[in-house]
KEKE-3310 file (N, C-alpha, C; in steps of 0.2 Angstrom, whole numbers, plus 5000, padded with zeros to 4 digits):
npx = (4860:4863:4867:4865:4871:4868:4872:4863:4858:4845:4842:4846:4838:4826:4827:4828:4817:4806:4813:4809:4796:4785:4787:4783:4781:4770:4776:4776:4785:4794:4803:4805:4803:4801:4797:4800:4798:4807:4810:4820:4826:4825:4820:4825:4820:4828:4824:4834:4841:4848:4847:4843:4847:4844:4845:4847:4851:4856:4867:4870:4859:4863:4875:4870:4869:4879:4893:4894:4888:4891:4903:4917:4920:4932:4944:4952:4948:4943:4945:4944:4933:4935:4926:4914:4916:4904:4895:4889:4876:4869:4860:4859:4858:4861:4872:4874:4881:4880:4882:4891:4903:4898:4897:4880:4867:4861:4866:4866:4858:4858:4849:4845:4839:4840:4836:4842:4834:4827:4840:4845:4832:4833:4844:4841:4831:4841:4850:4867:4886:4883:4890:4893:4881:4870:4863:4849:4846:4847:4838:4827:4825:4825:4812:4805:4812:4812:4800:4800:4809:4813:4819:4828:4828:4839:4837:4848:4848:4855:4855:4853:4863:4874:4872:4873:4887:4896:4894:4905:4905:4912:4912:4914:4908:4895:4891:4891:4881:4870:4872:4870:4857:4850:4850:4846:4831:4827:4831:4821:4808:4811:4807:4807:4813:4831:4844:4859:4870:4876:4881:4893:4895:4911:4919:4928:4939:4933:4935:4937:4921:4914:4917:4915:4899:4900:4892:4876:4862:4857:4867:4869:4878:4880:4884:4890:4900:4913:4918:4928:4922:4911:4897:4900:4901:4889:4871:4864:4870:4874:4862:4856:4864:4858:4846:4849:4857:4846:4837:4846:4847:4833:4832:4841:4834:4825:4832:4835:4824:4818:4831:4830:4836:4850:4855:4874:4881:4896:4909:4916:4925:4915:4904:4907:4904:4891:4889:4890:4881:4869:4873:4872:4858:4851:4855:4868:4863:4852:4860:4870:4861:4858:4869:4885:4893:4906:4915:4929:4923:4915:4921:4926:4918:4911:4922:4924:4909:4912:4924:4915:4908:4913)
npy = (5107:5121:5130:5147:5157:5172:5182:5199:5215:5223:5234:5230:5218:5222:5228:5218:5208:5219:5219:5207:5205:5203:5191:5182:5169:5159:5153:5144:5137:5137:5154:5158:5173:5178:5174:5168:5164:5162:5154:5145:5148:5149:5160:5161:5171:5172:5175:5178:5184:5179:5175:5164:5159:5147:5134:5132:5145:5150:5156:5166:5176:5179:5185:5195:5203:5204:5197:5177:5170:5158:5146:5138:5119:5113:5101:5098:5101:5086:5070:5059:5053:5064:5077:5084:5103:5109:5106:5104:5110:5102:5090:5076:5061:5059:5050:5047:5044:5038:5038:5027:5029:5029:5024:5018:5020:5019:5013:5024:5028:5037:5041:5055:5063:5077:5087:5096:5109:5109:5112:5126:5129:5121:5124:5138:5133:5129:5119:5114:5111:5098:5096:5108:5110:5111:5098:5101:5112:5102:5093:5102:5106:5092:5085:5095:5094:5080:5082:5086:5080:5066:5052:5041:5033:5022:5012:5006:4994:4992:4977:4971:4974:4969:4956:4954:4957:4950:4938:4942:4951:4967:4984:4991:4984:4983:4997:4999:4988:4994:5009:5003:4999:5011:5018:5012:5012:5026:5026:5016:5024:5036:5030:5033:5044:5050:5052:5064:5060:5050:5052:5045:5050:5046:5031:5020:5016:5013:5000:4991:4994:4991:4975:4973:4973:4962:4949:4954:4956:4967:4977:4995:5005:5012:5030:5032:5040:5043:5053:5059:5071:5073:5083:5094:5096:5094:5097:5088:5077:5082:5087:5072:5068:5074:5070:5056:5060:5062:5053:5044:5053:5055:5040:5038:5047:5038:5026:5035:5035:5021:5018:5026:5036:5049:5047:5046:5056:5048:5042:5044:5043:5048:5041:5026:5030:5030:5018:5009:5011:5008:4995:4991:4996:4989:4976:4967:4959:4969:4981:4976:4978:4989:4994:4995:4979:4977:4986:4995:5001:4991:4984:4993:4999:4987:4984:4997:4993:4981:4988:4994:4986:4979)
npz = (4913:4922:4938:4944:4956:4967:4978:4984:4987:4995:4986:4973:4972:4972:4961:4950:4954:4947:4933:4930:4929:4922:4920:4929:4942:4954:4967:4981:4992:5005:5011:4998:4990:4978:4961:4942:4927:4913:4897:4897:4910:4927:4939:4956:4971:4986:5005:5012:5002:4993:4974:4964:4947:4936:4925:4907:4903:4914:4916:4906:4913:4924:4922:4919:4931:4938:4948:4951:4968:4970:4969:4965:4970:4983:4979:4988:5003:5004:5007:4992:4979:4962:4962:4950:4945:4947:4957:4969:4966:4960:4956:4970:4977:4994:5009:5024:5042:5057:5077:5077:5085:5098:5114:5119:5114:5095:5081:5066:5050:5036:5019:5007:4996:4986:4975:4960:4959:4973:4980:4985:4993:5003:5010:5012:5026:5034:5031:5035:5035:5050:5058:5062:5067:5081:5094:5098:5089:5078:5079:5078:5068:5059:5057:5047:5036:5034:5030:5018:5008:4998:5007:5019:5034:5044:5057:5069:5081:5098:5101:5091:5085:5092:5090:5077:5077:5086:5077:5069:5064:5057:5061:5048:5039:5044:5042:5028:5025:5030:5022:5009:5009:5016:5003:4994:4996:4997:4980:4975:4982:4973:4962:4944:4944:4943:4951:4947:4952:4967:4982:4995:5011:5015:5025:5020:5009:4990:4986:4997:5003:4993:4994:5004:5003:4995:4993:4993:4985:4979:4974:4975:4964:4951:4944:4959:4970:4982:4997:5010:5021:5018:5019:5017:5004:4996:5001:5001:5006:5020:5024:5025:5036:5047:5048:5052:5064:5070:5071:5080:5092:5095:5097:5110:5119:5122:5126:5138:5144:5148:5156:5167:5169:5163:5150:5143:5127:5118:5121:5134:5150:5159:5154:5156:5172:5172:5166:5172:5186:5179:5175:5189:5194:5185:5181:5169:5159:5154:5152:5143:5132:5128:5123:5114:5116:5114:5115:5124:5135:5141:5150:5158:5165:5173:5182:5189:5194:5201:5213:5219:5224:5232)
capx = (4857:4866:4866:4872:4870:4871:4871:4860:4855:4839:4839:4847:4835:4821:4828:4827:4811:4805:4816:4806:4790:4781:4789:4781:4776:4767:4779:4775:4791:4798:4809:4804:4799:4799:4802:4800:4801:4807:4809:4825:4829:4820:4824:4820:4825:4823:4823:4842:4845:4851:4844:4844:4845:4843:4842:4852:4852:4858:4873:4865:4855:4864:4878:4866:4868:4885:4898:4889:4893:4893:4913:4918:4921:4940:4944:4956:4948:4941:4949:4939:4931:4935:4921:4913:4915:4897:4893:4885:4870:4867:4853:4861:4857:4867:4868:4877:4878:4880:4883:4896:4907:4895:4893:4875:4863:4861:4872:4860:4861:4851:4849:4842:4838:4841:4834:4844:4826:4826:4845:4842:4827:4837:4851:4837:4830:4846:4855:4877:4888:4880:4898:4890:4873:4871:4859:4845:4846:4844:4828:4821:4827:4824:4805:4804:4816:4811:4793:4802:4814:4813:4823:4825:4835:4837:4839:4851:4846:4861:4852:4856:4870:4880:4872:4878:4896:4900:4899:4911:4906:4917:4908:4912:4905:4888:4889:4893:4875:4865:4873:4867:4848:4847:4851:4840:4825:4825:4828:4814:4802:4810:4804:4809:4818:4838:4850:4864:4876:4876:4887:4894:4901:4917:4920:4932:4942:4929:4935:4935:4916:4909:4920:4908:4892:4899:4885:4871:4859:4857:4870:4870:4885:4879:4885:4893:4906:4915:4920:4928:4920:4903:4892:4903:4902:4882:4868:4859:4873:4872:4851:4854:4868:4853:4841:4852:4857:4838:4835:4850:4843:4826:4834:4845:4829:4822:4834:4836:4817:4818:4835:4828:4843:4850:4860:4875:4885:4900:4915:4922:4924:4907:4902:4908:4901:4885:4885:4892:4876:4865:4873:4870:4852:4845:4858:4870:4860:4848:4866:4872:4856:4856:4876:4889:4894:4911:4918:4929:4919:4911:4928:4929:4912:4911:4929:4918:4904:4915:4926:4907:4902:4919)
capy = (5112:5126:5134:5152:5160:5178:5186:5204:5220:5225:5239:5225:5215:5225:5229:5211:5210:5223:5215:5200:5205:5200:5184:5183:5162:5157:5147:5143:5136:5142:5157:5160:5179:5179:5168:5171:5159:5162:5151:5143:5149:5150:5162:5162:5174:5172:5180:5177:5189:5177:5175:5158:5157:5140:5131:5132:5153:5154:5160:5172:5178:5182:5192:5205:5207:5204:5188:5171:5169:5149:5146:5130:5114:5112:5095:5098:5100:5083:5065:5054:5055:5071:5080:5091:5110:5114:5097:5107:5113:5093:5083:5071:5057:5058:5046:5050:5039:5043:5034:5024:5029:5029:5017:5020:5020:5014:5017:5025:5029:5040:5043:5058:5064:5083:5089:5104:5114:5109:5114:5131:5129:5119:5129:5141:5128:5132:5115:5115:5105:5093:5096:5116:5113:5108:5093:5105:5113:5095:5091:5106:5107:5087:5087:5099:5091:5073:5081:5091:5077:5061:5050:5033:5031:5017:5013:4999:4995:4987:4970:4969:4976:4966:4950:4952:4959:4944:4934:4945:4958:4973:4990:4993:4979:4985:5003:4997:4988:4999:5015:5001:4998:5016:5022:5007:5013:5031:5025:5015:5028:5040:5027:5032:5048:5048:5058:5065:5059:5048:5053:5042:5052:5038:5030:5015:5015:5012:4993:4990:4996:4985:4967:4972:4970:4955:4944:4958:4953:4973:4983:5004:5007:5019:5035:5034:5044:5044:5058:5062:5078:5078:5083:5101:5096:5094:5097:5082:5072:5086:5085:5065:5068:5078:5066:5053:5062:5066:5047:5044:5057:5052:5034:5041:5048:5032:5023:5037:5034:5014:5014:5031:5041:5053:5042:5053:5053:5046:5035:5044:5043:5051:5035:5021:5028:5029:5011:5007:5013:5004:4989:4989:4996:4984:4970:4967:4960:4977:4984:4974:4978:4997:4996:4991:4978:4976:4994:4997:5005:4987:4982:4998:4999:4981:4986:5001:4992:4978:4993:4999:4980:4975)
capz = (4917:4926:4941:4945:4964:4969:4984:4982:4990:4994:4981:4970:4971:4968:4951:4947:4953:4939:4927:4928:4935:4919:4917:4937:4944:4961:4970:4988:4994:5012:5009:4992:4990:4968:4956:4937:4922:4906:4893:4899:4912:4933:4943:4962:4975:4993:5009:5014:4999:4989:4969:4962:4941:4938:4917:4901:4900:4920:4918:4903:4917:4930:4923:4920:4939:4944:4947:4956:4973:4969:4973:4963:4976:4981:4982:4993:5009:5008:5003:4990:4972:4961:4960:4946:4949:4951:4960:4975:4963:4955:4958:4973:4984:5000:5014:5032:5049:5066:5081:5078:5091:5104:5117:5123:5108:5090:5073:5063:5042:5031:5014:5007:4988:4986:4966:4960:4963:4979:4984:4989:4997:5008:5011:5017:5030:5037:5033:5033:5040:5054:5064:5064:5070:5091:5094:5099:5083:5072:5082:5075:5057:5054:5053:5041:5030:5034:5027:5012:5004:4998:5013:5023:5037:5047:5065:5072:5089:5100:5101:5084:5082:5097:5088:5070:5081:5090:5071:5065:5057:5059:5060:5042:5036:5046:5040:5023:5021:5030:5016:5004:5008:5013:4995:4989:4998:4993:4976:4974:4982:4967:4956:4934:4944:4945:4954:4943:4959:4974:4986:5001:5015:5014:5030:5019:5003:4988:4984:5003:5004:4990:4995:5011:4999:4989:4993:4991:4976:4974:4977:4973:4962:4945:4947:4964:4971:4987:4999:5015:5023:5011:5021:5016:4999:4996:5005:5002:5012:5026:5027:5026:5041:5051:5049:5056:5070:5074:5074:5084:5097:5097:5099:5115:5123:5124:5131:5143:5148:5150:5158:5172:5171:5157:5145:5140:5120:5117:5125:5140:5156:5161:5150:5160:5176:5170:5163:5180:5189:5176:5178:5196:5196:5180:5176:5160:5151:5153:5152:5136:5126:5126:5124:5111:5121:5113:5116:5130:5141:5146:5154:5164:5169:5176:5186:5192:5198:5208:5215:5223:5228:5236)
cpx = (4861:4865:4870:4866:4872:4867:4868:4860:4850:4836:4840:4842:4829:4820:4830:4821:4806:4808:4812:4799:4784:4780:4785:4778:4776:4772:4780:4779:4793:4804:4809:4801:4796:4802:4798:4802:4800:4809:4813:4828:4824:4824:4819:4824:4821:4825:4829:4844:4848:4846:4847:4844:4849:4840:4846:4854:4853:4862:4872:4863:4857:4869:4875:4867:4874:4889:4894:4894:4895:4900:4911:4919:4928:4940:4949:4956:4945:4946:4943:4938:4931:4927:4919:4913:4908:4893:4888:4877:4869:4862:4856:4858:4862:4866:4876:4876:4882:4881:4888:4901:4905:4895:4887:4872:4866:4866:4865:4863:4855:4855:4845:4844:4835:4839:4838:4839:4828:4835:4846:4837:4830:4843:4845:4833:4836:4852:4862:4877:4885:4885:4896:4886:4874:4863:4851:4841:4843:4838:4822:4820:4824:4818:4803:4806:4815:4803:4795:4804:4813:4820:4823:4830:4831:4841:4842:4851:4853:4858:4855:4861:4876:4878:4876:4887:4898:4900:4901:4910:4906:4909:4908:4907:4897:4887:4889:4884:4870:4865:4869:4860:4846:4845:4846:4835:4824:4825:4823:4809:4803:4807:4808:4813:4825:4840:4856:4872:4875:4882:4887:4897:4905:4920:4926:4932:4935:4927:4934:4925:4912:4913:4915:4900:4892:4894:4877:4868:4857:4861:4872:4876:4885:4881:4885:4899:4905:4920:4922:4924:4913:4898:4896:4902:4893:4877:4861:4865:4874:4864:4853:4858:4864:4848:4843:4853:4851:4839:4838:4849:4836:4825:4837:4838:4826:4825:4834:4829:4816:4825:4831:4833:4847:4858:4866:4879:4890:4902:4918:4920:4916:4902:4901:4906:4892:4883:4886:4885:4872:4866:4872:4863:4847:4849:4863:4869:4857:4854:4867:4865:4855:4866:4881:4896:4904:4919:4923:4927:4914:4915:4929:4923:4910:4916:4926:4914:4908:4920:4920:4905:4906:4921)
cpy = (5115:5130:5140:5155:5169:5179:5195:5209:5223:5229:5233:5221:5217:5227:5222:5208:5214:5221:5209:5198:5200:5192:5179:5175:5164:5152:5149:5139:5141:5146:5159:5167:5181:5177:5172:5164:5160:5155:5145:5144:5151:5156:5164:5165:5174:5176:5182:5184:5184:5174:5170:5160:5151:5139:5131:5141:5155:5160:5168:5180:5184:5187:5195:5208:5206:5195:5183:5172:5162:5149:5137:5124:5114:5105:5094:5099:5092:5075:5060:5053:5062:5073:5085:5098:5111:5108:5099:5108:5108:5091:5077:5068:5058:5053:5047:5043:5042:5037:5029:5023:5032:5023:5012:5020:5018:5019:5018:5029:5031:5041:5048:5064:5074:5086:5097:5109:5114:5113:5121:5133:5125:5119:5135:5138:5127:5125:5117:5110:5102:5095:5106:5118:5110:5104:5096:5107:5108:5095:5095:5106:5101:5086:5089:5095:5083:5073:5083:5085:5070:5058:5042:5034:5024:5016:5006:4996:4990:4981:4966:4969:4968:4959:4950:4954:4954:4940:4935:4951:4962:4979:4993:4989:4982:4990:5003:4996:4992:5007:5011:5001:5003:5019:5018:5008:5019:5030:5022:5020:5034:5038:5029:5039:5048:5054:5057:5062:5054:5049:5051:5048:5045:5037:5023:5016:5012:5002:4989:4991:4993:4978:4970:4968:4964:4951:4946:4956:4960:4975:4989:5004:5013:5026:5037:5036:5042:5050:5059:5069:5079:5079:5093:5099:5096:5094:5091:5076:5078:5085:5077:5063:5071:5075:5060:5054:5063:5059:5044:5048:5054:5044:5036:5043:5044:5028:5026:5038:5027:5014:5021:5033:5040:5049:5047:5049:5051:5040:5034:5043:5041:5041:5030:5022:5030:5024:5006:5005:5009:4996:4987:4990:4991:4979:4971:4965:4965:4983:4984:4977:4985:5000:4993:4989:4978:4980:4990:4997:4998:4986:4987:4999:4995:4980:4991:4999:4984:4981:4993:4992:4978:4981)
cpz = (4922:4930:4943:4954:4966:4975:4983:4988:4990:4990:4975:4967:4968:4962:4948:4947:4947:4935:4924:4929:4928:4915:4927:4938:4951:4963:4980:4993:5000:5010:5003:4993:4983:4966:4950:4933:4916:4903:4893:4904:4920:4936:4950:4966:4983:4998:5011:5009:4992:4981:4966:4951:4939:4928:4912:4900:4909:4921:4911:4907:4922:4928:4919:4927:4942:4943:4955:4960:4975:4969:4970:4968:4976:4984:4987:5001:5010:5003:4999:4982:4971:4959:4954:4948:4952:4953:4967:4972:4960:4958:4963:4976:4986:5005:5021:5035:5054:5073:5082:5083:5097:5106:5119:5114:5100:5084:5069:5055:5039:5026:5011:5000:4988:4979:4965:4961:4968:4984:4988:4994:5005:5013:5017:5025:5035:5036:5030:5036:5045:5060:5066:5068:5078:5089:5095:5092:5077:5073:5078:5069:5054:5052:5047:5034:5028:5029:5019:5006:5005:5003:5014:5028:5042:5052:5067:5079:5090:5101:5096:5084:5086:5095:5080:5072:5081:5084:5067:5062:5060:5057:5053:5037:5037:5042:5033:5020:5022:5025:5010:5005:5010:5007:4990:4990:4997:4986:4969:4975:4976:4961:4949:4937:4945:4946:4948:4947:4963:4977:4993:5005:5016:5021:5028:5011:4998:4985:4991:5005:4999:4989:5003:5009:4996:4987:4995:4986:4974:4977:4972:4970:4957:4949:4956:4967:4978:4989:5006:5015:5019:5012:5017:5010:4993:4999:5005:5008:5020:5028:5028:5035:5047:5052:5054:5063:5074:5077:5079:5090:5099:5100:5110:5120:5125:5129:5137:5147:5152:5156:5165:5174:5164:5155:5140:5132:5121:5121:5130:5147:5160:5157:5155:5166:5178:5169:5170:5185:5186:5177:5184:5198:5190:5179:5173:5157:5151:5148:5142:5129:5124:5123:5115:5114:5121:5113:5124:5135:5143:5152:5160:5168:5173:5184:5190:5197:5202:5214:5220:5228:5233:5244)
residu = (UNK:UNK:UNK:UNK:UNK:UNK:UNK:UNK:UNK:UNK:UNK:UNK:UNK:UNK:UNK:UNK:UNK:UNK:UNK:UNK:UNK:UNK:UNK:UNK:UNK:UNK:UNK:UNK:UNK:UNK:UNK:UNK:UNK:UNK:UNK:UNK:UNK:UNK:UNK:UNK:UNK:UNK:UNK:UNK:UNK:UNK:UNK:UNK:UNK:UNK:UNK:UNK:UNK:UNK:UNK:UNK:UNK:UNK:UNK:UNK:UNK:UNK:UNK:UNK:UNK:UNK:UNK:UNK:UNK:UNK:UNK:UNK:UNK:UNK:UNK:UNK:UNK:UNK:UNK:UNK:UNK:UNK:UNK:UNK:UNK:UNK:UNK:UNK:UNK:UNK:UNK:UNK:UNK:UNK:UNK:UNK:UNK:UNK:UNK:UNK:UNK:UNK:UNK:UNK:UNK:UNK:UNK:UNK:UNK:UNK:UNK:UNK:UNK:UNK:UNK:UNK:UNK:UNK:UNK:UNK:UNK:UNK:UNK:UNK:UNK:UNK:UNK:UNK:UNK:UNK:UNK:UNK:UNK:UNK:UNK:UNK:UNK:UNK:UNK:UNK:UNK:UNK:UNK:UNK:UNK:UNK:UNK:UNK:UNK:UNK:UNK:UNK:UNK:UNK:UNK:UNK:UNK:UNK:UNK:UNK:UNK:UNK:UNK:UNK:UNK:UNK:UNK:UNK:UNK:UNK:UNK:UNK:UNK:UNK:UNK:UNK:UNK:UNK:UNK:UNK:UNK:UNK:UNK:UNK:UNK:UNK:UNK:UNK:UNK:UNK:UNK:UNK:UNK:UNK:UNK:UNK:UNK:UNK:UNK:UNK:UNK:UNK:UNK:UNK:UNK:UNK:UNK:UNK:UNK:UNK:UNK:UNK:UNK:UNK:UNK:UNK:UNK:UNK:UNK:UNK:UNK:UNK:UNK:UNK:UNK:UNK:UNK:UNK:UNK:UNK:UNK:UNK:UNK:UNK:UNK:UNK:UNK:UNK:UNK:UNK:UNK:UNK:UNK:UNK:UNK:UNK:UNK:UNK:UNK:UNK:UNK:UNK:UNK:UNK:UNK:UNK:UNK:UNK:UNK:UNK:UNK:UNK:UNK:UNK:UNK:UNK:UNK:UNK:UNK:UNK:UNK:UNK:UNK:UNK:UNK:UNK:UNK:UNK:UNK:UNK:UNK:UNK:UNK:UNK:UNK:UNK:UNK:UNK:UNK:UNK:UNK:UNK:UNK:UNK:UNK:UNK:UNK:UNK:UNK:UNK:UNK:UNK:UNK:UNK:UNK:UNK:UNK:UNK:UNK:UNK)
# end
């Protein structure tokens, strides 16, 4: 099944509308304005302007109206597995994570099943890149999408993490199994459904990434691909990179209630004297539990607060 995309003109469109008016379905999807089903072939157009034909007679369809604005994928802006040209418009699981190179809060990994239907609709909903949107933004879009799209993400709190750290296992090894029992958990809830793809955003070479899993009794492998940059390459590892980030936020606001004082992202500076203060007003153990403990920024923030004591 093929998809074609074009971008229209309000007259444009109006005479696509009359074209198809008789072929006319009810489809109550956000963003949808008229859809139409022929015999092989959908065609939905939404508010953006843009006209989906969507089936075996897509490309048929559409150049009655002009050349698709779908633009084949170039593998060249990202490193990884080649992908198919029309790999954007596929049926994918994607799975994202977040936090990793944060001090303060948890490494968090979603996975998240996009149906060729569904990819425009979600395009409308406004997801792109994740590296596009402002943290603001995610808060508001993830809801929607966390109600829209089959999903899982899963939340690593530092307690954990600084526990299975300190017996060795590297962050890749972490991000490794959590991309695995994300993509196990989405599909089970798809049940007898299959994505045409799964797509890692690639955080380790793809033989390095399963000698992580070795001793997993399931690990995700059929039709998966790896990709630097893939939240640019599909919009199901974009929405999964947006869920992530929400949970990593909504994570972050917590801590920044229990510890009483605004818990900032990253690694810098601003970082350590902030973990500084906490250590002096709750502990290191309080310290250690909200942190990972094995960063940097323990070392300078401890220097920090004997600096204040001395």
């Amino acid at each position: 099944m093929s998809n074609e995309v074009l971008l229209m003109k309000p007259n444009e469109i109006e005479k696509v509308k009359s074209h198809y008016m008789k072929f006319k379905v009810e489809r109550s999807a956000p963003g949808v304005v008229f859809a139409a089903k022929l015999v092989d072939t959908a065609i939905t157009i939404y508010k953006s302007g843009k006209v989906m034909f969507q089936g075996n007679g897509a490309t048929r369809e559409a150049s009655l109206w002009g050349t698709s604005s779908t633009k084949s994928l170039s593998t060249s802006v990202a490193k990884g597995d080649m992908l198919p040209a029309n790999f954007s418009s596929l049926s994918v699981l994607g799975s994202d994570e977040t936090g990793t190179g944060d001090y303060f809060g948890p490494i968090t990994v979603a996975a998240c099943y996009v149906h060729a239907d569904q990819v425009e609709l979600v395009k409308e909903l406004g997801v792109k890149d994740s590296k596009m949107l402002t943290d603001d933004v995610m808060l508001k879009m993830a809801p929607d999408l966390m109600a829209t799209l089959t999903h899982s993400v899963l939340v690593l709190k530092n307690e954990k993490y600084n526990d299975i750290q300190s017996r060795g296992w590297s962050q890749g090894k972490i991000k490794a199994l959590m991309h695995n029992q994300a993509l196990k958990h989405v599909l089970k809830k798809m049940e007898t459904e299959k994505p045409t793809y799964i797509l890692i955003d690639q955080f380790a070479e793809r033989s390095i990434y399963y000698n992580h899993l070795k001793m997993e009794k399931e690990i995700i492998q059929e039709n998966v691909l790896f990709s630097t940059k893939a939240e640019q390459l599909h919009v199901a590892v974009a929405a999964a990179s947006i869920i992530a980030r929400y949970a990593f936020l909504k994570e972050m606001d917590r801590l920044t209630e229990i510890a009483n004082t605004p818990i900032p992202k990253g690694a810098s500076a601003k970082v350590d004297e902030i973990a500084a203060k906490i250590y002096l007003k709750h502990g290191e153990e309080f310290l250690k539990s909200i942190t990972k403990w094995h960063f940097a920024n323990t070392g300078k923030a401890i220097k920090i607060v004997n600096k204040r004591r001395f």
